[in-house]
C-alpha positions in Angstrom: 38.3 -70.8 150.8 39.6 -72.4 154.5 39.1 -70.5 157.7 40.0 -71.5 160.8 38.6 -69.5 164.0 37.9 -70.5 167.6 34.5 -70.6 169.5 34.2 -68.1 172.2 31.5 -67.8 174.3 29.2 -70.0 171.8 30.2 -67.6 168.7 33.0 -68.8 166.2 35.5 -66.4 165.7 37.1 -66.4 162.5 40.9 -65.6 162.9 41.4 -62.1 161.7 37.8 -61.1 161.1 37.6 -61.6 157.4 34.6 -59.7 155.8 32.1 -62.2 155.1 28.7 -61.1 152.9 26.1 -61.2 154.7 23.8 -64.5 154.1 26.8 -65.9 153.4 26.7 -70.5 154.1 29.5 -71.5 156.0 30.1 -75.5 156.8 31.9 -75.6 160.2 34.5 -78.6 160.9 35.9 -79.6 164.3 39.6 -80.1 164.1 41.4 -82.7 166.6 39.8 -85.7 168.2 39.7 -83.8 171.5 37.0 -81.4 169.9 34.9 -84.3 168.7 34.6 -85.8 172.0 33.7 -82.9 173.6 30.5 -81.6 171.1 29.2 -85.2 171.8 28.3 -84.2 175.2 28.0 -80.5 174.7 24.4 -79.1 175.8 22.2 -78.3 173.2 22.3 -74.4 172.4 20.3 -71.6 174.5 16.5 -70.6 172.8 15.6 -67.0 172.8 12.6 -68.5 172.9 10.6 -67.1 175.9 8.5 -70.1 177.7 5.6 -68.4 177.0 6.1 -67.8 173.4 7.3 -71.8 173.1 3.4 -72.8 174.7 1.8 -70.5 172.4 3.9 -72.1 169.8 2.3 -75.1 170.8 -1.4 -74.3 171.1 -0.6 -73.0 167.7 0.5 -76.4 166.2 -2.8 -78.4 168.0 -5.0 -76.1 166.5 -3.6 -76.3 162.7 -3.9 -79.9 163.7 -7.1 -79.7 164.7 -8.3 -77.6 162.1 -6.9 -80.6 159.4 -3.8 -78.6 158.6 -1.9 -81.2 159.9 -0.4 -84.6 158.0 0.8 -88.1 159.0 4.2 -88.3 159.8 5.1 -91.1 157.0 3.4 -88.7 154.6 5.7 -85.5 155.5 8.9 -87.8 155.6 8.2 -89.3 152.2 7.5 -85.6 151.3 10.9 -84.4 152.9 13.0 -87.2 151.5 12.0 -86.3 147.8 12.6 -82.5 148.5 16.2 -83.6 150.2 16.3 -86.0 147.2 17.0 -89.0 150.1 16.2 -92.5 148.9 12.8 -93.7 150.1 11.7 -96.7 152.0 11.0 -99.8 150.2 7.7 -99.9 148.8 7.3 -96.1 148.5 
């Protein structure tokens, strides 16, 4: 099934509001070259995210890390590229 909508104050609006279940994945494509150019220098989207809650996010993270919750990062990216079944690095 092909939608078309516009985007509206951040929000995609499909055109006449077709009933979509709830949960429902959606893959969004930018019609016209005009589009394209201007989502390469759109902003990146608003957080909800309270500056508060994104420090105590933080302190959070260093002290999983801390605690030895944490994991190299060419360990979690070989991890992530079997679950995305990407192809690994040489060698791995």
């Amino acid at each position: 099934m092909t939608l078309e909508g516009t985007v509206v104050n951040g929000t995609i609006v499909l055109d006449g509001a077709p009933p979509l279940p709830e949960g429902a994945r959606v893959r969004v494509e930018l019609t016209g070259a005009d589009d394209l150019e201007d989502w390469e220098n759109a902003p990146p989207p608003p957080t909800t995210e309270t500056h508060e809650e994104f420090l105590a996010s933080l302190r959070e993270s260093i002290a999983n890390v801390n605690d030895g919750q944490g994991m190299e990062a060419r360990q979690f990216l070989k991890e992530l590229a079997i679950k995305m079944k990407l192809p690994l690095q040489p060698g791995e």
